[in-house]
VOTI-78666 format. One line per 5 residues: their letters; for each residue x, y, z of N, C-alpha, C. Coordinates in steps of 0.1 Angstrom, whole numbers, plus 5000, padded with zeros to 4 digits. Example, Ala and Ser with C-alpha at 12.3 -4.5 7.8 and 13.67 -1.06 7.14 Angstrom:
<koltors>
AS	5132,4943,5078,5123,4955,5078,5132,4967,5078 | 5128,4978,5071,5137,4989,5071,5129,5000,5079;
</koltors>
This chain:
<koltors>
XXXXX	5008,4988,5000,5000,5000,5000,5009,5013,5000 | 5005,5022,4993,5013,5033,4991,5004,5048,5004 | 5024,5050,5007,5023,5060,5014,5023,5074,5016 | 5012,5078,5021,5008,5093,5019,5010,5105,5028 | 5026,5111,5034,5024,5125,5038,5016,5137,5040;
XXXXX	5011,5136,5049,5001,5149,5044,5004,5162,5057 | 5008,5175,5050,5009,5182,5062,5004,5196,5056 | 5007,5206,5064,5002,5222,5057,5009,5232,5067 | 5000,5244,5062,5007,5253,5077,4999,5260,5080 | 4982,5255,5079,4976,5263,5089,4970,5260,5098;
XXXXX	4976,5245,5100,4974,5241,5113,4972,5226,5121 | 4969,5218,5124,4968,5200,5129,4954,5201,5126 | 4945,5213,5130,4932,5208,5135,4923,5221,5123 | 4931,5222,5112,4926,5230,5102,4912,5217,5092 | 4909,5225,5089,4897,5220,5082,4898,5211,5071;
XXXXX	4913,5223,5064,4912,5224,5047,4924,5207,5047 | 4931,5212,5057,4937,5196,5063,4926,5181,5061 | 4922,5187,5072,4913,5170,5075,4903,5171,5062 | 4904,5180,5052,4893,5173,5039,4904,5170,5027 | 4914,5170,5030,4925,5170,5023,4932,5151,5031;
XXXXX	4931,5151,5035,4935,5135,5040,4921,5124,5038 | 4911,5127,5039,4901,5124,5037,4898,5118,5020 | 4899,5128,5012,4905,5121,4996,4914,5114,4996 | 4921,5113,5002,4934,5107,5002,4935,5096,5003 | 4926,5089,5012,4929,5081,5018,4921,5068,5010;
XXXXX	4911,5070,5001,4916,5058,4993,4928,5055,4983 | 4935,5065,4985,4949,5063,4979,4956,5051,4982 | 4957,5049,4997,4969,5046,5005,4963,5045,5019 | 4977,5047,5025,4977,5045,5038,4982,5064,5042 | 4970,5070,5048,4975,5087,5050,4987,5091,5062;
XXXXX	4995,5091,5069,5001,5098,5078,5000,5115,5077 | 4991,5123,5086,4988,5139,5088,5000,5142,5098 | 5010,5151,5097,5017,5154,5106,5022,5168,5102 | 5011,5181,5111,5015,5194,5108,5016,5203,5115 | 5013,5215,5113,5020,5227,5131,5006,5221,5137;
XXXXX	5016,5223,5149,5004,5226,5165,4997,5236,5163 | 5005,5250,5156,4992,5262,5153,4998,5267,5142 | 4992,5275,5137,4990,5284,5125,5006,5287,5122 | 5010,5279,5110,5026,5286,5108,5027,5293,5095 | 5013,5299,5087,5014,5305,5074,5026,5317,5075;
XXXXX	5029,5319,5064,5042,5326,5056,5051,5326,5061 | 5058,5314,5068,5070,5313,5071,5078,5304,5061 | 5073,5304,5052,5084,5303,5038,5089,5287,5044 | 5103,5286,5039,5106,5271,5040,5119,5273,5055 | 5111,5277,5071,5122,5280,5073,5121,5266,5083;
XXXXX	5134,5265,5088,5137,5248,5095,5144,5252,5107 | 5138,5245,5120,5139,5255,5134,5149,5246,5138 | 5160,5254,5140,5171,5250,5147,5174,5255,5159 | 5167,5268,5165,5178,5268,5176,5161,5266,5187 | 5156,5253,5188,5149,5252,5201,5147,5239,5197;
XXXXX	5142,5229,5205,5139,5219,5203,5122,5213,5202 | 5122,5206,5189,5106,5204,5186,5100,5194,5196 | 5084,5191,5197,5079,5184,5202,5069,5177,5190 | 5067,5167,5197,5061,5156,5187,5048,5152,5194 | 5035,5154,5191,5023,5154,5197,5012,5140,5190;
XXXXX	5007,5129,5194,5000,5125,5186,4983,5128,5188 | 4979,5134,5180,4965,5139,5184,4952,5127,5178 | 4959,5120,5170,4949,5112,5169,4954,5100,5163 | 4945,5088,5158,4949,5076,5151,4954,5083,5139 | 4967,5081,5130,4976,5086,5120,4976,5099,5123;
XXXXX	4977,5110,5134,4973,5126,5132,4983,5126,5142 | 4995,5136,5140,5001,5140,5147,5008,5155,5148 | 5008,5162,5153,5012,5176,5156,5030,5178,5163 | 5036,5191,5156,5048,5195,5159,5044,5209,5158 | 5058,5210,5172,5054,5231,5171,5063,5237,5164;
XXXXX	5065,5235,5155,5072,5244,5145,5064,5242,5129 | 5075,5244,5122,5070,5251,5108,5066,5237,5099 | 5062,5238,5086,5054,5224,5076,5068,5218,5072 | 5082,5229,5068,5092,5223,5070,5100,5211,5078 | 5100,5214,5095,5098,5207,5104,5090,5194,5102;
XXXXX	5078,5198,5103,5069,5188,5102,5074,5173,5093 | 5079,5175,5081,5079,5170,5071,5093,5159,5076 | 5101,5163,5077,5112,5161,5084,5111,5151,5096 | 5105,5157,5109,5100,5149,5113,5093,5136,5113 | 5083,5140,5103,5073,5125,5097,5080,5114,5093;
XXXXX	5092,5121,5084,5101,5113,5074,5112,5105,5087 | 5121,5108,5097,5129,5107,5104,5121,5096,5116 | 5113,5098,5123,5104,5099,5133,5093,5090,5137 | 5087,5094,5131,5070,5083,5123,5072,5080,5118 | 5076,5079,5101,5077,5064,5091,5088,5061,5094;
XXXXX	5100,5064,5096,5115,5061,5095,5115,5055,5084 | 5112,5065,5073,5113,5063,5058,5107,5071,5050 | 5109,5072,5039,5105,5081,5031,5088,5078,5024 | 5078,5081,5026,5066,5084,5017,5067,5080,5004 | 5057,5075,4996,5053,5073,4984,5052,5091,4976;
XXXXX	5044,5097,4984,5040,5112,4981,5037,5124,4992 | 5041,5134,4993,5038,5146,5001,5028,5155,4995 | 5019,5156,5007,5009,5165,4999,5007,5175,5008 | 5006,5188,5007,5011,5199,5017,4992,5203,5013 | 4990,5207,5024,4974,5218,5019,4958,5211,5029;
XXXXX	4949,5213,5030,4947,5231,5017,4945,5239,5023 | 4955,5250,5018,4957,5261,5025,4941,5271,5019 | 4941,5277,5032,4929,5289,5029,4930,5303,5026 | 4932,5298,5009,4940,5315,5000,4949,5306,4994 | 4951,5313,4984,4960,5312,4968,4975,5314,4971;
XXXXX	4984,5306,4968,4998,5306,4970,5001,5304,4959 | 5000,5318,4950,5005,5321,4938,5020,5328,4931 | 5019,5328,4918,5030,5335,4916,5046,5334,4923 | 5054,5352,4924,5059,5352,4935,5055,5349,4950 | 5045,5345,4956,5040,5351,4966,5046,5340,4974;
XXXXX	5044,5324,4965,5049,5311,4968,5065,5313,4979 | 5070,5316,4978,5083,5321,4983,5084,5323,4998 | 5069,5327,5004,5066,5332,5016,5058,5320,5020 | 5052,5310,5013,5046,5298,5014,5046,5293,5025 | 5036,5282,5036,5046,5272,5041,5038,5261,5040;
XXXXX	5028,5259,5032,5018,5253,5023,5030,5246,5010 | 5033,5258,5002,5042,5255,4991,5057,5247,4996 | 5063,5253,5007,5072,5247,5013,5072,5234,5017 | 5063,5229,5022,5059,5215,5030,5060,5206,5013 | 5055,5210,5007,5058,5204,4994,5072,5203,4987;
XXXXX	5077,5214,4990,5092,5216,4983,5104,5208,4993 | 5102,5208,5005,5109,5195,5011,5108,5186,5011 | 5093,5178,5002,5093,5166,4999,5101,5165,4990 | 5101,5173,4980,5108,5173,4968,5124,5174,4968 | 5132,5183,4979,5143,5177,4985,5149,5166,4986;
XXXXX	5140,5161,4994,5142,5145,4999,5140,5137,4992 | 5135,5138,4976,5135,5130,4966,5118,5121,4967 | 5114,5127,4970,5097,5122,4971,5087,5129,4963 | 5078,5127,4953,5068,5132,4948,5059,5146,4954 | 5056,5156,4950,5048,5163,4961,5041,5176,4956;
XXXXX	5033,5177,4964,5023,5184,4954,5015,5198,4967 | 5015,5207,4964,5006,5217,4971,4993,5221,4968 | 4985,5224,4977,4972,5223,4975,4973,5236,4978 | 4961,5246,4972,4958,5261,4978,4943,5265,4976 | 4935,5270,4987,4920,5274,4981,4916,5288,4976;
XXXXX	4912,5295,4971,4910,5307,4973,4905,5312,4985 | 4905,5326,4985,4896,5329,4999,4885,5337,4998 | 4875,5337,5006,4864,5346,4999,4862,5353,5015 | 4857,5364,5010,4852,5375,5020,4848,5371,5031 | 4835,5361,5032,4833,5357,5047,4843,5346,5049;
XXXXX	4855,5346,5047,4859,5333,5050,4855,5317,5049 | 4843,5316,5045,4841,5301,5048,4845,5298,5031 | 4847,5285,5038,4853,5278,5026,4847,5264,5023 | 4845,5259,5009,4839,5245,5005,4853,5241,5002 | 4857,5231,5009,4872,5226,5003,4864,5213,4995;
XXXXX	4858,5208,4991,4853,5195,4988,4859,5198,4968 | 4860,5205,4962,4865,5207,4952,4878,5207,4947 | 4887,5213,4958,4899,5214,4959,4905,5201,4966 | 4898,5194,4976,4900,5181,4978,4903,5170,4967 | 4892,5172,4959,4888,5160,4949,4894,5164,4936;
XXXXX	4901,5175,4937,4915,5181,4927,4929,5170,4933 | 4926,5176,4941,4942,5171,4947,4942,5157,4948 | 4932,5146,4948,4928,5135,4951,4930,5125,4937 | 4924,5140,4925,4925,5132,4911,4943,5136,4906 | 4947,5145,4910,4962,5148,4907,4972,5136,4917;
XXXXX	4969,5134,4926,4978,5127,4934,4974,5110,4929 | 4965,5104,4926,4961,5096,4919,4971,5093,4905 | 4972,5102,4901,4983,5103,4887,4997,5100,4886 | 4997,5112,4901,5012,5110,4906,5021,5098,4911 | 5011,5092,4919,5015,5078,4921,5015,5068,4913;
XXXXX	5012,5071,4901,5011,5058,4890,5022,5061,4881 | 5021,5077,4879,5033,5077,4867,5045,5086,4871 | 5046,5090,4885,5058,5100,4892,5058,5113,4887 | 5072,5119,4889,5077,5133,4888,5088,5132,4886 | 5090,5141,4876,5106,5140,4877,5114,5146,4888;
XXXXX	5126,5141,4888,5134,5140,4901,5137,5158,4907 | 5131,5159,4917,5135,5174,4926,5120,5182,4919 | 5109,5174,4917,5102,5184,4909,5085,5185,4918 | 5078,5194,4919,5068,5193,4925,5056,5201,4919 | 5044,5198,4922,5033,5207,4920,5026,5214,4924;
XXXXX	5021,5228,4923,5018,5238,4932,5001,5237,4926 | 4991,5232,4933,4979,5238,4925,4968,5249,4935 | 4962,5257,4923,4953,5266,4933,4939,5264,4926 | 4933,5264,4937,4919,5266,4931,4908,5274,4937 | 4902,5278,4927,4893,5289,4929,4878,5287,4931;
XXXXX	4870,5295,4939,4859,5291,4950,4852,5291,4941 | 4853,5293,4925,4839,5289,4919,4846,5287,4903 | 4845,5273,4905,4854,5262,4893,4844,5261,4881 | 4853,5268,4869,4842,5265,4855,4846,5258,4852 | 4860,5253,4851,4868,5245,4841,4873,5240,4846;
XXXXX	4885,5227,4843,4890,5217,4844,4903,5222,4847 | 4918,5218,4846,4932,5221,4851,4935,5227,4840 | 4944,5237,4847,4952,5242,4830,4961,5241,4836 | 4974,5239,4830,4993,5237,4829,4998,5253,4834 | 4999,5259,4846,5002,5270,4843,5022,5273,4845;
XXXXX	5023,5286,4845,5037,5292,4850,5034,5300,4862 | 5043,5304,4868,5041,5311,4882,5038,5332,4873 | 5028,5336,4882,5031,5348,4878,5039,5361,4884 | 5043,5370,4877,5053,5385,4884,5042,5392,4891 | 5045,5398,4898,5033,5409,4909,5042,5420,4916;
XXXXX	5039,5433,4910,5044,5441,4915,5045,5447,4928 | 5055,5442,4939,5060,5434,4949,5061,5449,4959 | 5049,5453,4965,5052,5468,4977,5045,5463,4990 | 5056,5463,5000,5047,5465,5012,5043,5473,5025 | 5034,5475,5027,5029,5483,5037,5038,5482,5050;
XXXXX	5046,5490,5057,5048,5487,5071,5037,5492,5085 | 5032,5496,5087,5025,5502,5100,5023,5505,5108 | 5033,5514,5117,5037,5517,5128,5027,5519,5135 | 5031,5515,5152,5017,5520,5158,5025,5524,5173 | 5020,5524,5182,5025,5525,5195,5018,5516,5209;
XXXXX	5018,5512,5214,5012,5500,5225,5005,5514,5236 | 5001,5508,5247,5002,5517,5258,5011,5519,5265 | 5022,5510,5268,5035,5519,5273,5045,5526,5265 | 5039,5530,5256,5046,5536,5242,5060,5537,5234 | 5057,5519,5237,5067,5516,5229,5059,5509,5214;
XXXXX	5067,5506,5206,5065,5508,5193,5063,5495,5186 | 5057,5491,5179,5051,5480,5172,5045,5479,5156 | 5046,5470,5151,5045,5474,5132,5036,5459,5131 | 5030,5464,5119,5022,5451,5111,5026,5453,5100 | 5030,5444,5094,5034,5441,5076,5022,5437,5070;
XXXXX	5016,5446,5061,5006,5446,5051,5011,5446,5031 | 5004,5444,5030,5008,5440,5014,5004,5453,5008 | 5011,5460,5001,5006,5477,5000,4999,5473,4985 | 5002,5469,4974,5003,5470,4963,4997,5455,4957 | 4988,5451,4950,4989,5437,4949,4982,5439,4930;
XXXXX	4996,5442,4925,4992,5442,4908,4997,5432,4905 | 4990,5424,4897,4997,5413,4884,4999,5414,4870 | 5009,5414,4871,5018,5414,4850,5009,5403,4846 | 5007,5410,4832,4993,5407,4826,5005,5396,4819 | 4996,5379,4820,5001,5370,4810,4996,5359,4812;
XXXXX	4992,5353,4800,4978,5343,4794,4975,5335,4800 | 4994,5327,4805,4994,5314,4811,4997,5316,4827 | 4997,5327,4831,4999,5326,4844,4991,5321,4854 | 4995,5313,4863,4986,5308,4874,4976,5318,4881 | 4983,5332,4875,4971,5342,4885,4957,5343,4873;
XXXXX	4961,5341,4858,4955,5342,4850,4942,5333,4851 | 4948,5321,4850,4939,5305,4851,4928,5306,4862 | 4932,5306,4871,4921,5312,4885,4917,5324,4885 | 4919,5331,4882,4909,5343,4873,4897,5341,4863 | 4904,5330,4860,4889,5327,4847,4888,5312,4847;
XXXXX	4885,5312,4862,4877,5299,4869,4884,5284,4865 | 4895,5287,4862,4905,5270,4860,4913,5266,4872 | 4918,5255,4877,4925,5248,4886,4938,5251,4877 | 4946,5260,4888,4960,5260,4882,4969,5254,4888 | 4975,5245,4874,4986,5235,4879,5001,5239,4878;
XXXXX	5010,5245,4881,5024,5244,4880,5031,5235,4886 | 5042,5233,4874,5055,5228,4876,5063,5232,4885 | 5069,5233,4897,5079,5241,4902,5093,5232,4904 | 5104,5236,4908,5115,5231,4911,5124,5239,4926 | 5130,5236,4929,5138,5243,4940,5152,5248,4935;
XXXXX	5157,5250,4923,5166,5254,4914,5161,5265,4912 | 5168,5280,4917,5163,5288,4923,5175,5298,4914 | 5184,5290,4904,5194,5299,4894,5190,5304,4883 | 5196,5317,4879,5189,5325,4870,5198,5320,4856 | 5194,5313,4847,5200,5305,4838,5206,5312,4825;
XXXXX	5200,5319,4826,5201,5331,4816,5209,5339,4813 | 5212,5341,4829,5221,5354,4837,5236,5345,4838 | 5239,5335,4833,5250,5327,4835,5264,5330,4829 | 5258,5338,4816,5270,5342,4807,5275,5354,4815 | 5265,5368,4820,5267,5377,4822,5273,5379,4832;
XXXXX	5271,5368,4842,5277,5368,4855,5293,5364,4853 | 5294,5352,4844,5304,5352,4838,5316,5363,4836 | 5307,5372,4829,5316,5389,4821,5321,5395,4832 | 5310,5396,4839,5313,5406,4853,5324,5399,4867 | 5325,5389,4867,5337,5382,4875,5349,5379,4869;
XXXXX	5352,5382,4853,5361,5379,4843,5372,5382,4851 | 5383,5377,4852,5396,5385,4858,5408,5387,4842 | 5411,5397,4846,5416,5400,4831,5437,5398,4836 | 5440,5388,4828,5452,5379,4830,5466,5393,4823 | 5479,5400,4834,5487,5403,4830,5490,5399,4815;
XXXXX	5498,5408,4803,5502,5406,4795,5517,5400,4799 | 5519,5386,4790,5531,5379,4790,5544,5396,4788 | 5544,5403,4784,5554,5410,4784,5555,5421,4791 | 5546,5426,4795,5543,5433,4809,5550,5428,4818 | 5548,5416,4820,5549,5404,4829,5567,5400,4830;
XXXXX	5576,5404,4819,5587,5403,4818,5594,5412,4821 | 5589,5428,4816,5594,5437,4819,5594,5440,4831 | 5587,5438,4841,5582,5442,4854,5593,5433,4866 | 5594,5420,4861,5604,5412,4865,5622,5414,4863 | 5622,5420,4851,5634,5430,4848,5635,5440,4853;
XXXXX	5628,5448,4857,5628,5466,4862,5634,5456,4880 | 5627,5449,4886,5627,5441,4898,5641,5437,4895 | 5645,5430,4889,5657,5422,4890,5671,5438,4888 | 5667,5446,4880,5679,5458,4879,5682,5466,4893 | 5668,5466,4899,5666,5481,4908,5670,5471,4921;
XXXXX	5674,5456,4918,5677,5451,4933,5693,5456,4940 | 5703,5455,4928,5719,5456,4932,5719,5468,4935 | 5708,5478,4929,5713,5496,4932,5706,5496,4944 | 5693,5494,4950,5692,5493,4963,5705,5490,4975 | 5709,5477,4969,5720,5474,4981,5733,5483,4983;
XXXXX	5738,5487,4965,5747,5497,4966,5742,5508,4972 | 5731,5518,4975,5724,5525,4982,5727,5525,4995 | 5720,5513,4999,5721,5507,5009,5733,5506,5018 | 5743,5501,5013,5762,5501,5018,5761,5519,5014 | 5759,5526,5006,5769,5542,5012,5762,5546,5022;
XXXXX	5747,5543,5025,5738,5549,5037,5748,5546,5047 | 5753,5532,5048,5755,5529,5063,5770,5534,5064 | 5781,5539,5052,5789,5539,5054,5785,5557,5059 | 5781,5567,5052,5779,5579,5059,5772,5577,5077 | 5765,5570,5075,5760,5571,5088,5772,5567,5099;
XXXXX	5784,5558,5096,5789,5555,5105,5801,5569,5104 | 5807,5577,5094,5812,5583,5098,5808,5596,5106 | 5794,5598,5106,5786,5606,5111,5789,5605,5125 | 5787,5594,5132,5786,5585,5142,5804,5588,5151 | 5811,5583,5138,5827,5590,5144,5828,5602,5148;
XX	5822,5615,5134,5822,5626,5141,5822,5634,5157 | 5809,5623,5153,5802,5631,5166,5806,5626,5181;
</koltors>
């Protein structure tokens, strides 16, 4: 029977979680193992300086206080003492699009499977105004993609980010990540003992207009699927970077002359050198 990771980062006792294992689980055999509480946009970070705890909250359900990173790690090290069939990170409540993915820990929980050489895929829901959410669509996305995944793989270090949107006209489209003109709000405030306190707000939230973008697809009610990788080099930039670190190699005869000027100006130094000491010593008699 094949094995099913499932973790997120908004929480052990999140909703979009337990309807997210719940598809799953005619898959396989599910293991849920994700924060104790809410660890959204902590990106892919891995807690080193405190020590995690390992909670089991239920039959296959288990909780850690740190990040989906952590988590994942954990599960792998800990609980299976082995690696998963597939990771399935989600579903998160709101779209982890574009650049935004970066700040992930939805997208992250995924990209560490992908590390570790395991299949893995992120789930994302949109969010709507009152908050409530029907994950049952976005479930039975991730249910029909992870179904695939385990029959025909991924290629190696490679993962899938999908988002979907709270009112689905169409089927999956293949997307790319999209650009978003990237400003943020800081917020200063003051507490009552007046000292000083900030909330980070998103000031700006435009997207570069383009066909295949994952912001595009869920715009016009499709399940966006990207490719992602954790090869994070600018491939393009390779020549250029090239140019700019060039070290530019002495000319061979430069290189000879400068070794000759060195080799003439050594004997007149020392002759130098012997009359200095001989004035100095008659100096020395003088006096």
């Amino acid at each position: 029977m094949k094995r099913i990771l499932v973790t997120n980062d908004d929480g052990v006792r999140s909703e979009g979680l337990a309807a997210l294992a719940a598809a799953l689980r005619p898959l396989g055999e599910v293991l849920v193992v994700a924060p104790a509480k809410e660890a959204s946009a902590v990106g892919h970070a891995l807690t080193l300086h405190y020590p995690l705890r390992l909670e089991r909250i239920g039959e296959g359900v288990y909780a850690v206080d740190g990040t989906p990173t952590d988590c994942v790690n954990i599960a792998v090290a800990i609980v299976l003492k082995d690696l998963p069939d597939l990771v399935v990170s989600g579903i998160n409540t709101g779209w982890n699009l574009g650049d935004d993915i970066t700040y992930s820990g939805t997208v992250s929980g995924a990209l560490e499977g992908a590390l570790l050489g395991v299949p893995s895929i992120a789930v994302s829901l949109q969010r709507t105004r009152e908050r409530r959410f029907d994950f049952a669509k976005a479930a039975a996305a991730a249910a029909e993609v992870a179904e695939r995944v385990l029959a025909e793989g991924l290629p190696p270090r490679t993962f899938l980010n999908i988002n979907v949107p709270r009112d689905v006209k169409h089927g999956f489209k293949v997307t790319v990540q999209a650009k978003r003109n990237h400003v943020t709000s800081v917020d200063e405030r003051v507490d009552p003992k007046h000292r000083a306190y900030y909330w980070i707000d998103e000031a700006l939230d435009e997207w570069e207009p383009h066909d295949r973008s994952d912001y595009q697809a869920v715009r016009d009610g499709y399940i966006s699927i990207t490719p992602l990788h954790p090869d994070l080099t600018a491939h393009g930039a390779l020549k250029l970077t090239e140019r700019l670190v060039a070290v530019r190699r002495p000319q061979p005869v430069a290189a000879k002359t400068r070794r000759a000027a060195t080799a003439e100006a050594g004997p007149r130094a020392v002759r130098a050198g012997g009359r200095a000491k001989k004035s100095l010593g008659k100096s020395r008699r003088v006096g």
